[in-house]
N, C-alpha and C positions, 0 to 999 in steps of 0.2 A: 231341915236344910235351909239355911241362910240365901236370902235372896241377893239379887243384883244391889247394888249401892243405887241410890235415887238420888241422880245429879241435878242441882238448882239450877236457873237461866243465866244467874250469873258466874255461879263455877262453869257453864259451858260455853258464856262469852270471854271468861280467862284463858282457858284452853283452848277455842280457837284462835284470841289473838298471840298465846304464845306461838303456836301453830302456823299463824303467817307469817310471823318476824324472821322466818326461817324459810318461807315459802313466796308462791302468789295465790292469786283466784285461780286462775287455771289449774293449776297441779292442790288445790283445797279441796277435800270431798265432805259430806256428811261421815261416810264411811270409815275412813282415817281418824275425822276428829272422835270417833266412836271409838276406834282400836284402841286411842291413846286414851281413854277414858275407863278403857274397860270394859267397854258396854255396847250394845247394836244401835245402829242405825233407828230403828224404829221408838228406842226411847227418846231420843234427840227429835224425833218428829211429833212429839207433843206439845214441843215449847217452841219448834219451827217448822212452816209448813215444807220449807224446802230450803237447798241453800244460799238464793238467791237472798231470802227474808234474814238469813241469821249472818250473812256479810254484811247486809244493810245495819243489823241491830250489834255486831260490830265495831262499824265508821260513827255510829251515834254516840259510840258511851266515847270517842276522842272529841266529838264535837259537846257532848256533855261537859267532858273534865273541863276541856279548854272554855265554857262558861264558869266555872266554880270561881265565885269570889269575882264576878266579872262585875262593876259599877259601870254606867254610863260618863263620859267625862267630857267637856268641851265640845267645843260645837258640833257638825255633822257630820263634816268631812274627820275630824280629829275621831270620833267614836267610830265611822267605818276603818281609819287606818288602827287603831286599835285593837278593835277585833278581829283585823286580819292577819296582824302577826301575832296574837293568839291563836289563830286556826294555825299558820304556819308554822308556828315554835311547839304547839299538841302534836302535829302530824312529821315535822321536823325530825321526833323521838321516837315516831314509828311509821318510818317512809313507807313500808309494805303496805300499810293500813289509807295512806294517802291515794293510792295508784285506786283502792277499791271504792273509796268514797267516788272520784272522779267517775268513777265506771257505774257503781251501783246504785249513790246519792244515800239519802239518810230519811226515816221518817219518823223517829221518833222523838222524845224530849228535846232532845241536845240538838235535832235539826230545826224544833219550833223556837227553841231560846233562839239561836244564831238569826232562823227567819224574823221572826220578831225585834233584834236590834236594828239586824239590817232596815227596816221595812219602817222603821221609828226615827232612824236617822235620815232615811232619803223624805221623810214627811218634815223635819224639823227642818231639813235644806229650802222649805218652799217651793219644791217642785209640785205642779197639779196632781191632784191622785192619781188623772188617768193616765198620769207618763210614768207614777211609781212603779205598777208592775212589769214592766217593760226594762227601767233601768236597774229593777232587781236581779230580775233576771240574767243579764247584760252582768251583773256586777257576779254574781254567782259565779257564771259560767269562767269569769277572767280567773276568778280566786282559786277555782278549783282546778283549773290547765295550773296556775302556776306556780301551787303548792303538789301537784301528783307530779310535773317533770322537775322540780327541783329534787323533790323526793326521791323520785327514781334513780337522779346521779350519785346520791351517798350508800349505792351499792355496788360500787366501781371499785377496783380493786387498784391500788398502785401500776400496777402493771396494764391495767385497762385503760387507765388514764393516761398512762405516757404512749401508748399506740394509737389511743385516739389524737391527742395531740400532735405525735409524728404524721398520721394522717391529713390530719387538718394544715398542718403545711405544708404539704405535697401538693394538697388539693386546692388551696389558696395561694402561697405564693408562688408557687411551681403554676398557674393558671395560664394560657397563651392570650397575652393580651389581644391579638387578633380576633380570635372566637370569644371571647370573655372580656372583651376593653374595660368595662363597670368592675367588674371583680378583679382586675390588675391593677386599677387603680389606686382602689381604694386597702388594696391587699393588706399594708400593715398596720394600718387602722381597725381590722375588721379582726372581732377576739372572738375565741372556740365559745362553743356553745354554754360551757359549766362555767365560763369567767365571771367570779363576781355579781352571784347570782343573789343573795339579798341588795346589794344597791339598784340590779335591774328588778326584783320585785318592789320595792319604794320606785319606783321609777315609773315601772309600769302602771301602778296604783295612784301615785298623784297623779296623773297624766289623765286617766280614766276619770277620775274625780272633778279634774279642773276641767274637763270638757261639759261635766254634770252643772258645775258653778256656772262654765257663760252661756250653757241654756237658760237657766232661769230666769221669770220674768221678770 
């Protein structure tokens, strides 16, 4: 009798990230990545303890690829906006996979490369050590809100996009300047959420950065 097929860690990190691009974390079980495999649950827990660890390991191999062939280039501020539209153009091509790094974070190779650039440029900036950790931190948490909600609107469907839109001008310029004077004023000024969202993430980021520059001493 032919036994089960003995699946590697990386045919099972394929299979589950085919398995999101179609899905979320919520509706992802060990269970299912098992059915599509062929196999139980319990062989998949040799190589993860649970599914919390093989979401994690995941978000690592986007954070991996998007290191491959990574060099350091120009100053400090140029090597952090570089690597982070490398994290954004890897997770870009697999939004599912963005929303899960936000939520789950990453611990392995591909999370120590990213850590490690980051953590080399905020030292080459001439900040004090003891304010590096702090404005790593700080710099993480912006990257990762605004690479998981740009992610998340490239699974809007035509039709969801133009009801959000009709929304959003009901609810902004339909506003009662009485109750809302700040929001009537500014009404056709003020763009839907998905507007233009790589120019507000460069925006957001030097913005972030040049308040890092008129810290220093």
């Amino acid at each position: 009798m032919t036994g089960r097929r003995r699946w590697s860690t990386e045919e099972i990190l394929d299979a589950a990230a085919t398995l999101l691009r179609t899905g979320d974390a919520e509706s992802f079980s060990v269970r299912r990545l098992a059915a599509e495999l062929g196999t139980d649950s319990s062989s998949l827990y040799r190589h993860f303890r649970n599914k919390t660890e093989l979401l994690r390991a995941v978000a690592d191999r986007i954070l991996l690829a998007s290191m491959d062939g990574h060099r350091p280039e120009g100053d400090w501020r140029r090597r952090i906006t570089l690597l982070a539209r490398r994290l954004r153009e890897a997770f870009g091509e697999q939004p599912q996979l963005a929303a899960i790094w936000g939520r789950y974070g990453s611990g392995g190779t591909g999370s120590r490369l990213v850590m490690e650039e980051l953590l080399q440029a905020l030292r080459a900036s001439g900040l004090p050590d003891r304010e590096i950790p702090a404005r790593y931190h700080c710099l993480v948490v912006l990257l990762s809100a605004l690479i998981s909600s740009e992610a998340g609107l490239s699974g809007i469907t035509a039709t969801e996009h133009e009801q959000a839109m009709e929304q959003f001008r009901v609810a902004v310029l339909g506003a009662d300047p009485e109750r809302f004077p700040a929001l009537a004023h500014f009404a056709r000024e003020i763009r839907p959420l998905g507007t233009d969202r790589p120019a507000a993430f460069e925006e957001i980021l030097d913005a972030h950065l040049a308040d890092i520059q008129a810290r220093l001493p």
